[in-house]
DRENZA-765663 format. One record per residue (C-alpha): x, y, z; residue in one letter; residue number from 1. Coordinates in steps of 0.5 Angstrom, whole numbers, plus 500, padded with zeros to 3 digits. Layout:
BEGIN
[node [X, Y, Z], "A", NUM] ...
END
This chain:
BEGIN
[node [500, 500, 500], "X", 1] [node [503, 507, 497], "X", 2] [node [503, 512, 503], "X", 3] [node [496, 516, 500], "X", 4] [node [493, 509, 500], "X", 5] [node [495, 508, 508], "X", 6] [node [493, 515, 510], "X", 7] [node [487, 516, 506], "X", 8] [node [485, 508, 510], "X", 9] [node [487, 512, 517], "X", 10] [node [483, 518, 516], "X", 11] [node [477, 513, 513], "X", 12] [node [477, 509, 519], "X", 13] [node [475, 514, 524], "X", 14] [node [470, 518, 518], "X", 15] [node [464, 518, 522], "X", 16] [node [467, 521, 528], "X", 17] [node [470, 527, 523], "X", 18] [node [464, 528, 521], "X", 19] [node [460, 528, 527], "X", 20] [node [465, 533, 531], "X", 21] [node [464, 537, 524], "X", 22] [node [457, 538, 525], "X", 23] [node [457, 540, 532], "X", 24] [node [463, 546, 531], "X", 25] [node [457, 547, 526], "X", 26] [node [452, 548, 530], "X", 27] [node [455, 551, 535], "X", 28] [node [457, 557, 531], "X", 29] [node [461, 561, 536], "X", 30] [node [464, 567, 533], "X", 31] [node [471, 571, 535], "X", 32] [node [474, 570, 542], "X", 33] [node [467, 567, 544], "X", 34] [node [469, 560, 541], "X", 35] [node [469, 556, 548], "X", 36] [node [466, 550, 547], "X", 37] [node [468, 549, 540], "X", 38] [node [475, 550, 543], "X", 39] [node [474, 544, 548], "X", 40] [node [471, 539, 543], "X", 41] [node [477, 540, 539], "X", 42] [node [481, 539, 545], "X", 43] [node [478, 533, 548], "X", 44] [node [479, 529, 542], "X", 45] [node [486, 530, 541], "X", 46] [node [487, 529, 548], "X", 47] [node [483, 522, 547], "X", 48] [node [488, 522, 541], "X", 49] [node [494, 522, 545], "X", 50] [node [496, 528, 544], "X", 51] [node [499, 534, 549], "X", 52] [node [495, 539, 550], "X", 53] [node [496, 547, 553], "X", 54] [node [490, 550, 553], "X", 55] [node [489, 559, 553], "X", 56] [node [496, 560, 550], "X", 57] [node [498, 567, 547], "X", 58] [node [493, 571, 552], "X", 59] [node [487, 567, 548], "X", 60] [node [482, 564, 552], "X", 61] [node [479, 559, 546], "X", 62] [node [487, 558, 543], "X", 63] [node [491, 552, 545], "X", 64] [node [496, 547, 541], "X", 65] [node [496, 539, 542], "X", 66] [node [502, 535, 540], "X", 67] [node [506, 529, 539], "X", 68] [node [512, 527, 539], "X", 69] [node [519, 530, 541], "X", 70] [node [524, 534, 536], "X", 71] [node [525, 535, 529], "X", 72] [node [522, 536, 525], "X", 73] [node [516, 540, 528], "X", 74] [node [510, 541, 523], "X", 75] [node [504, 545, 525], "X", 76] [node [497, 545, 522], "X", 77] [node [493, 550, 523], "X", 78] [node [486, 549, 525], "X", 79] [node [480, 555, 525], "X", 80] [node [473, 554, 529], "X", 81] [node [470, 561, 529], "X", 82] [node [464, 562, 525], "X", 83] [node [461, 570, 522], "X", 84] [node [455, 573, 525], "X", 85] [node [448, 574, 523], "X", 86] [node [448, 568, 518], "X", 87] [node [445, 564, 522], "X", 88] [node [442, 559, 517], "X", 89] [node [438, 552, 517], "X", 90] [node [442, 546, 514], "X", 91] [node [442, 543, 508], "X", 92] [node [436, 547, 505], "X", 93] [node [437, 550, 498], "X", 94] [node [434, 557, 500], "X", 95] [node [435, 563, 505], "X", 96] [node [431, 561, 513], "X", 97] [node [435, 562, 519], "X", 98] [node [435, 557, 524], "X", 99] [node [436, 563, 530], "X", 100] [node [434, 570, 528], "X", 101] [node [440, 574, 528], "X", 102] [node [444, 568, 530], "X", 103] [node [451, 566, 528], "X", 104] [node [453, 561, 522], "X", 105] [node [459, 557, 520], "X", 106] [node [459, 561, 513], "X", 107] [node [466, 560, 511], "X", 108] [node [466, 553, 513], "X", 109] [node [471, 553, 519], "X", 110] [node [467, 548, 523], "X", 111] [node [470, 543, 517], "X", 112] [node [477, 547, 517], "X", 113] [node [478, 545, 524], "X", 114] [node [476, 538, 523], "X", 115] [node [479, 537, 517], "X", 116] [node [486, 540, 520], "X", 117] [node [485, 535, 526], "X", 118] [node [484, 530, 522], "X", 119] [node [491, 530, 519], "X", 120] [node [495, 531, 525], "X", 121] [node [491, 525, 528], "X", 122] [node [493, 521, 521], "X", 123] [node [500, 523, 521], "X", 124] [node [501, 521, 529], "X", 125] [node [499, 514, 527], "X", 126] [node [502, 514, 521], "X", 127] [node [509, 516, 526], "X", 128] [node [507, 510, 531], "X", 129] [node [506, 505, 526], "X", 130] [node [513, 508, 522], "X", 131] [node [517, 510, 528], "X", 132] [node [518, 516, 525], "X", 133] [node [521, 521, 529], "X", 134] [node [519, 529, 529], "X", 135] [node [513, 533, 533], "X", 136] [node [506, 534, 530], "X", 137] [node [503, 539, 532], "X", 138] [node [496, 542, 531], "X", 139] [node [494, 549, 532], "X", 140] [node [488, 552, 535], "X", 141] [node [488, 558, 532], "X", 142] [node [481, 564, 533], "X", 143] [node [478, 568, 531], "X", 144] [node [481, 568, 523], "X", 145] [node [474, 572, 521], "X", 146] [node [474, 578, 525], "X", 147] [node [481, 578, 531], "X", 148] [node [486, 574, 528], "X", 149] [node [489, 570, 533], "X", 150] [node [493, 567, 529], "X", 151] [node [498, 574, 531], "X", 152] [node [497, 573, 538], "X", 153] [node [501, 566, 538], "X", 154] [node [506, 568, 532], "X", 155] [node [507, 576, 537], "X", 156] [node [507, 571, 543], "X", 157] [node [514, 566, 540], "X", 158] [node [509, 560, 539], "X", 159] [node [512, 559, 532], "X", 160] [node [520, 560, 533], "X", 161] [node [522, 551, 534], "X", 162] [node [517, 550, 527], "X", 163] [node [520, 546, 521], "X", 164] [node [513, 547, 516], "X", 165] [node [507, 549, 517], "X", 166] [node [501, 547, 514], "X", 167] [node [493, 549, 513], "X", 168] [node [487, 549, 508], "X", 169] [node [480, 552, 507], "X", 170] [node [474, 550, 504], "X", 171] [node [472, 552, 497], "X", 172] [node [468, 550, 491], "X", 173] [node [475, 547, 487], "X", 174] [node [481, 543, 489], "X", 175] [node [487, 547, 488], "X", 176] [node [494, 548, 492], "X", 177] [node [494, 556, 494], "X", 178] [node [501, 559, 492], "X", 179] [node [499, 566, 492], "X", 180] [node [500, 572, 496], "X", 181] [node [494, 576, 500], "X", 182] [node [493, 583, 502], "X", 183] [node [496, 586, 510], "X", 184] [node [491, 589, 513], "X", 185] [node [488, 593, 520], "X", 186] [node [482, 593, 524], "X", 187] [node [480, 598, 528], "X", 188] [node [473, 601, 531], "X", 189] [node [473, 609, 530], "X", 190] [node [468, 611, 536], "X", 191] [node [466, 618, 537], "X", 192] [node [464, 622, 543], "X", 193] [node [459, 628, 542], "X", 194] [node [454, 631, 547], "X", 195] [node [446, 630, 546], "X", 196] [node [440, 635, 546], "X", 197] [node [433, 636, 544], "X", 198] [node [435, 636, 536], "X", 199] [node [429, 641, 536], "X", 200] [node [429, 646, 541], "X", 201] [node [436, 647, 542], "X", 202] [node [440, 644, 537], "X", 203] [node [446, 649, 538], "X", 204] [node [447, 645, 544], "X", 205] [node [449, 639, 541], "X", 206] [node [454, 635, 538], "X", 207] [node [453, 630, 533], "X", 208] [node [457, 623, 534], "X", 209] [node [453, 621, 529], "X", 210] [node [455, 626, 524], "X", 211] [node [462, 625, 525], "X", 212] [node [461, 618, 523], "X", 213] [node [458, 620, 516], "X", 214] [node [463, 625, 515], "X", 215] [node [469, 620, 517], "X", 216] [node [466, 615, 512], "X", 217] [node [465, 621, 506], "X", 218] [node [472, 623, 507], "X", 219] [node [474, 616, 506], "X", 220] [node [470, 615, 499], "X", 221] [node [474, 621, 497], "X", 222] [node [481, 618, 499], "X", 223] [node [479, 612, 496], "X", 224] [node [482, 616, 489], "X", 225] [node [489, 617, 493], "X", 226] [node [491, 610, 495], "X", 227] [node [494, 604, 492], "X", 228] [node [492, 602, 487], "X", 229] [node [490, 594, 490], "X", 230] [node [488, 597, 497], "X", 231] [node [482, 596, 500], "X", 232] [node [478, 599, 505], "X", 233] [node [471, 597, 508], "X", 234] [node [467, 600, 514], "X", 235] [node [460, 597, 518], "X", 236] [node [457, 603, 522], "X", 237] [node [457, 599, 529], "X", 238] [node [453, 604, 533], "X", 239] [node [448, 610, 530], "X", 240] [node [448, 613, 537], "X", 241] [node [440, 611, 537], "X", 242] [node [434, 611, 533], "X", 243] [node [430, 617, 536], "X", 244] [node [431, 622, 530], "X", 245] [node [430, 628, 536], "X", 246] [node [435, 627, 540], "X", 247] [node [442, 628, 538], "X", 248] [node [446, 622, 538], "X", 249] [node [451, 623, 543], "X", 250] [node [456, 618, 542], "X", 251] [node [456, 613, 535], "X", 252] [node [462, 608, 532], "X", 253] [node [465, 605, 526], "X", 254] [node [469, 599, 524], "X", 255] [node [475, 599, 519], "X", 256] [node [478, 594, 516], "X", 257] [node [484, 596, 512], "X", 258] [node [487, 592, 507], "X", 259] [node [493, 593, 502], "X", 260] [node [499, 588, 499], "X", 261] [node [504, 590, 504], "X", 262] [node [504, 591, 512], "X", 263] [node [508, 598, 511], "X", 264] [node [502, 600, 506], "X", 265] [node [497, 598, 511], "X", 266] [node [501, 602, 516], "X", 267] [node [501, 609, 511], "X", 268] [node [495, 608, 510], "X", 269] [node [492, 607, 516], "X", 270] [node [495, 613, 519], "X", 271] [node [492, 617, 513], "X", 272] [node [485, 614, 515], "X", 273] [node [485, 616, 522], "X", 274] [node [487, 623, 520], "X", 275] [node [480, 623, 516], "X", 276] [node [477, 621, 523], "X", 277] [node [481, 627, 527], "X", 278] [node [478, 631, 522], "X", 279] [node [470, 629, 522], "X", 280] [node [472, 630, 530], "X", 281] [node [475, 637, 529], "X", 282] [node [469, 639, 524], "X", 283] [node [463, 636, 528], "X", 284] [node [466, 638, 536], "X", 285] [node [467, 631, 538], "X", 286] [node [473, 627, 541], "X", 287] [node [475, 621, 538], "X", 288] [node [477, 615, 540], "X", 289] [node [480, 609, 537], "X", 290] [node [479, 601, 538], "X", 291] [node [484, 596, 535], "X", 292] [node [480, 589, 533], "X", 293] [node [486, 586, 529], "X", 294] [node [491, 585, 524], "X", 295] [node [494, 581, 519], "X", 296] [node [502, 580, 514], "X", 297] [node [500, 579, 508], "X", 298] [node [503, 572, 506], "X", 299] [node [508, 569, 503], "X", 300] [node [509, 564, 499], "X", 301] [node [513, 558, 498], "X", 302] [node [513, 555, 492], "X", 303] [node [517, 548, 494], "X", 304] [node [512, 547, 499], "X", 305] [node [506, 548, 495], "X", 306] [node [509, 542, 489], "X", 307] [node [510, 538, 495], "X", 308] [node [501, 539, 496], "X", 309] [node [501, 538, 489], "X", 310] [node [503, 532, 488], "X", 311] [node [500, 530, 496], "X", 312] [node [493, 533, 491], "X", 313] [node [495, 529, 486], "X", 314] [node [496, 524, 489], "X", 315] [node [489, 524, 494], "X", 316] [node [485, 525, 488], "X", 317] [node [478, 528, 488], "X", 318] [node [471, 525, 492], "X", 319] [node [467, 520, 489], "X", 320] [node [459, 525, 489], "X", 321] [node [453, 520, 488], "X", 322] [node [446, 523, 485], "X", 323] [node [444, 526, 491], "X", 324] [node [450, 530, 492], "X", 325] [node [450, 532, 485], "X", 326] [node [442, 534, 485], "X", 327] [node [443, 537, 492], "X", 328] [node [449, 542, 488], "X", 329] [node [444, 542, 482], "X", 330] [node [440, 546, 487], "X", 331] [node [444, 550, 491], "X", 332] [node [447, 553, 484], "X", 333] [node [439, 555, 481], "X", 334] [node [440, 560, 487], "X", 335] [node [446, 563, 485], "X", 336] [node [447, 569, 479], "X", 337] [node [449, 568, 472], "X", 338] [node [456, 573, 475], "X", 339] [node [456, 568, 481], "X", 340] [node [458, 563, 476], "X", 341] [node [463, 566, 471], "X", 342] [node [466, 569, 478], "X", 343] [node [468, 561, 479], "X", 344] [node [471, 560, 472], "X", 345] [node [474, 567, 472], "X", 346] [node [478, 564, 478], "X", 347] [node [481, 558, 474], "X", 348] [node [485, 556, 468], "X", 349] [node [482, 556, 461], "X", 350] [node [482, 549, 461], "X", 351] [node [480, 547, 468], "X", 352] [node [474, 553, 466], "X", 353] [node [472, 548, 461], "X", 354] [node [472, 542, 465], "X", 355] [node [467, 544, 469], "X", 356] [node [463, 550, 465], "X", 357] [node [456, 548, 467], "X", 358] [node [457, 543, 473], "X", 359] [node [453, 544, 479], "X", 360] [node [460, 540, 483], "X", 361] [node [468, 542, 480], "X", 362] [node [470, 535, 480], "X", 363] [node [478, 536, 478], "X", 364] [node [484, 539, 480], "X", 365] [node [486, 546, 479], "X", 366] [node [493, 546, 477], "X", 367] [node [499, 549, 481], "X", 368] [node [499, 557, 478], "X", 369] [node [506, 559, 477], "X", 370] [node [503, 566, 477], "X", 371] [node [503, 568, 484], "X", 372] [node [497, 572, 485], "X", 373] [node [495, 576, 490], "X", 374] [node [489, 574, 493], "X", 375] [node [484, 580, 494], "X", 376] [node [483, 579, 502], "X", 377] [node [486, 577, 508], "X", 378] [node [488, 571, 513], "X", 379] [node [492, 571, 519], "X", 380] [node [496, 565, 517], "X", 381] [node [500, 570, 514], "X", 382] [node [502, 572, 519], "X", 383] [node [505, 564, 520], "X", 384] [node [508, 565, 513], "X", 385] [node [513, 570, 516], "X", 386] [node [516, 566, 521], "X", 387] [node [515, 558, 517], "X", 388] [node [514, 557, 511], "X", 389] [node [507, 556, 509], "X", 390] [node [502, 552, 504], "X", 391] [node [495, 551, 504], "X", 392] [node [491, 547, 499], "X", 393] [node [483, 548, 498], "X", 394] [node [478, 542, 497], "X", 395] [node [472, 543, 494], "X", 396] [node [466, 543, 500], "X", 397] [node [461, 547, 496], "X", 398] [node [457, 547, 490], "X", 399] [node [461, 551, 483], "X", 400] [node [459, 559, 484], "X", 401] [node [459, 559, 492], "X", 402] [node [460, 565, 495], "X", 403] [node [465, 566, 502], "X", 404] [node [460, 568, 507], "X", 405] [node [453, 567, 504], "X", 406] [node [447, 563, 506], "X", 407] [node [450, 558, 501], "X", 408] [node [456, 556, 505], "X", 409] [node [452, 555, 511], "X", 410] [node [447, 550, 509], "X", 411] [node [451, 546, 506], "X", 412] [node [455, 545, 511], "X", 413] [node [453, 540, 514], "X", 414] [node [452, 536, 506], "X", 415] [node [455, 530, 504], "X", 416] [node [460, 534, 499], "X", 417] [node [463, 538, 505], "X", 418] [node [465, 533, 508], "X", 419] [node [468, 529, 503], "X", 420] [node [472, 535, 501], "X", 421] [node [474, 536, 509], "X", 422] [node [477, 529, 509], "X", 423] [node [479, 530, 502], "X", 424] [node [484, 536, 505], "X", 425] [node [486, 532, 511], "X", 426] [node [489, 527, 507], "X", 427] [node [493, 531, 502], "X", 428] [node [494, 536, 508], "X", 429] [node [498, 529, 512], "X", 430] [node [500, 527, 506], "X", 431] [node [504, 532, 504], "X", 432] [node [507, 532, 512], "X", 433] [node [509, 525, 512], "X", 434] [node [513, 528, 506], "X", 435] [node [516, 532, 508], "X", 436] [node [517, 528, 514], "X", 437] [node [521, 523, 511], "X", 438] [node [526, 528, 506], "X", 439] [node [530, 533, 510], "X", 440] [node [532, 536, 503], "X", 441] [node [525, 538, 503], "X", 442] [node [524, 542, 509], "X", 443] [node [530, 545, 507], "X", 444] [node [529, 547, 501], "X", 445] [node [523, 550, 503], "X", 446] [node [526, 554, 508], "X", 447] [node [532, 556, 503], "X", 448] [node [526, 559, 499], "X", 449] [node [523, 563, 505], "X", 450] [node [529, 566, 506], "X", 451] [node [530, 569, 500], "X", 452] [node [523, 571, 499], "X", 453] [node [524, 576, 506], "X", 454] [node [531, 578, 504], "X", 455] [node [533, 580, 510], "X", 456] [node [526, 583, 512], "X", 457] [node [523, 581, 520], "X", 458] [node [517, 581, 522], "X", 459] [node [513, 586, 524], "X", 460] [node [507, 585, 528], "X", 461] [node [501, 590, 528], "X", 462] [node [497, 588, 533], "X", 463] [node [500, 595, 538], "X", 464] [node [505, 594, 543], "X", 465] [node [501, 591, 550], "X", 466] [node [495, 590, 547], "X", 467] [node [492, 583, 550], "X", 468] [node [486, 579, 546], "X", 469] [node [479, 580, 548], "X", 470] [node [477, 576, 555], "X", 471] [node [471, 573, 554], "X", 472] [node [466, 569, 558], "X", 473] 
END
């Protein structure tokens, strides 16, 4: 038996029980900072593994790490479990229906990316004990991916300094290894403090927090002309400051994100936002105040280590999907719109494009891209990417067109193609640290790589000096 077929037949073996601690992550549906008992589901399970568990690393309550073995190599995998808000969806339904009004729900598919990312550690400690293979295998889990970045918390804290590789994945609508950059970003919650008044008789007395808001976010949009050109900058106003319409509001807020391919862009231009904000403040008689909400690097790339989960990829194959996983995604892919569609395909090559044009499922492998390109948003496992280098590979889990972050994500997160591409994951991510396990060269070219790439370039975190995670109940 070839080493794909004997981890593929030990992440089988316990496929009821992945699917099981998937689904309850699902329905747990706990968002950043908050994800307590999705964190101690995990933990428990790799504690019955054998595994070595330090819970609240890193100042993070629901972060925590668990490992076998001793030495090197060291390979993390990188788990995530935290889910969005307001997405809050009822299962496997092809049309829009919360379960809970205003509730949370798993639409970037985290419930099977930490299950999956478990699922590899546990099959590579087994696969050690059968083999003897030496080195560590070592499983992160890392909140608050969505809105946090805890993955910054634990980098900034030295938890990365003894690792050899580090490897992760994320759900998706194909099967591709990612070998690209992302964009750095900052959040940041902009808070303004005015003075109330009857907004009739006396509003010469006031001072309109609400105002300052608005002004903030028309200088802004005007800014936008000003800024690189792949930079991006959104906002959610967070507080109106009430729903009265006459009083004046005497208090309201913004959240910022920040997004721009380097973290020193991410740096200017949030410098250049905040003076936006302490001009809406001078403008409107407020006083404003700033609130950190989290931070990523932009990521770097390692091109030996993504071929290394290529050929893992390659080698795993994609899912066998039976009639009802087709109709299921046959139905998911009426709900969506034409540009939804060929946003899909846009993200692929022409020939993978014409593979799968009219497919309700993407049943191949998207080939290596030698491009690089740089990937519109964000994730903290750059931050990783900076210590370690860092591959990631994509399975699919949801019907072709999917859109990250929709109602669509969640209902077909507990659906037999989710779980096939979760397992699919677990087995290239294994299979790819077994190989690298076993060749040195590997590791070391992988890590020549990286060091070529910084050229001479540190880390710099951008979460503020001092500043602690969020303490949750």
């Amino acid at each position: 038996m070839n080493r794909a077929s004997e981890l593929s037949a030990i992440i089988e073996q316990k496929r009821e029980a992945y699917i099981s601690l998937s689904n309850a992550l699902w329905e747990k549906a706990e968002t950043a900072f908050q994800e307590h008992q999705s964190a101690e589901l995990i933990c428990r399970v790799l504690e019955e593994e054998g595994f070595s568990v330090e819970r609240g690393v890193a100042g993070l309550q629901t972060g925590f790490t668990g490992s076998y073995g001793n030495g090197h190599p060291v390979v993390a995998i990188l788990g995530e479990f935290d889910a969005l808000p307001g997405l809050s969806q009822l299962p496997g339904l092809a049309r829009p229906e919360e379960a809970e009004s205003g509730g949370n729900g798993h639409g970037c598919g985290h419930n099977l990316l930490g299950t999956g990312s478990l699922a590899a550690a546990v099959a590579v400690k087994e696969y050690m004990e059968r083999t003897g293979l030496q080195g560590t295998v070592r499983y992160y889990g890392c909140p608050a991916e969505e809105s946090g970045s805890g993955k910054a918390y634990m980098v900034r804290d030295g938890l990365f300094q003894d690792v050899d590789i580090a490897l992760s994945w994320h759900p998706y609508i194909a099967s591709v290894v990612q070998n690209l950059s992302s964009l750095a970003n900052y959040a940041v919650k902009f808070k303004f403090y005015g003075k109330s008044a009857h907004a009739a008789a006396a509003p010469h007395l006031g001072r309109s927090a609400l105002d300052a808001v608005e002004l903030m976010n028309v200088g802004v949009n005007y800014l936008r002309e000003h800024m690189p050109q792949d930079a991006r900058v959104h906002y959610a106003v967070t507080n109106t400051g009430g729903s009265s319409a006459n009083v004046v509001q005497a208090y309201a807020e913004v959240s910022y994100l920040i997004r721009s391919p380097r973290q020193q862009q991410v740096v200017e231009l949030y410098s250049r936002v905040h003076d936006v904000a302490a001009g809406a403040a001078l403008m409107t008689g407020t006083r404003m105040e700033t609130e950190f909400e989290g931070a990523a690097a932009n990521l770097i790339p390692n091109r030996k280590l993504a071929e290394v989960m290529d050929t893992s990829l390659s080698a795993t194959g994609v899912p066998v999907y039976d009639d009802a996983d087709w109709q299921y995604a046959e139905e998911i892919r009426a709900t969506l719109s034409q540009e939804d569609l060929l946003a899909a395909l846009y993200g692929m090559d022409m020939q993978t494009a014409l593979k799968v044009r009219g497919k309700a499922i993407a049943d191949v492998i998207v080939p290596l891209n030698p491009a690089e390109p740089v990937m519109p948003g964000s994730t903290d496992v750059a931050d990783v990417s900076w210590i370690v280098p860092t591959a990631q590979c994509m399975t699919t889990c949801w019907a072709l067109g999917t859109a990250l972050h929709s109602w669509q994500v969640v209902a077909q997160g507990t659906m037999p193609i989710a779980h096939k591409g979760m397992l699919q994951a677990a087995k290239v991510i294994a299979g790819t640290a077994i190989a690298a396990m076993e060749d040195p060269q590997i590791i070391a070219a992988a890590k020549a790589e990286h060091a070529e790439r910084l050229q001479g370039q540190s880390y710099m975190s951008l979460i503020p000096e001092g500043w602690l995670p969020p303490q949750t109940s």
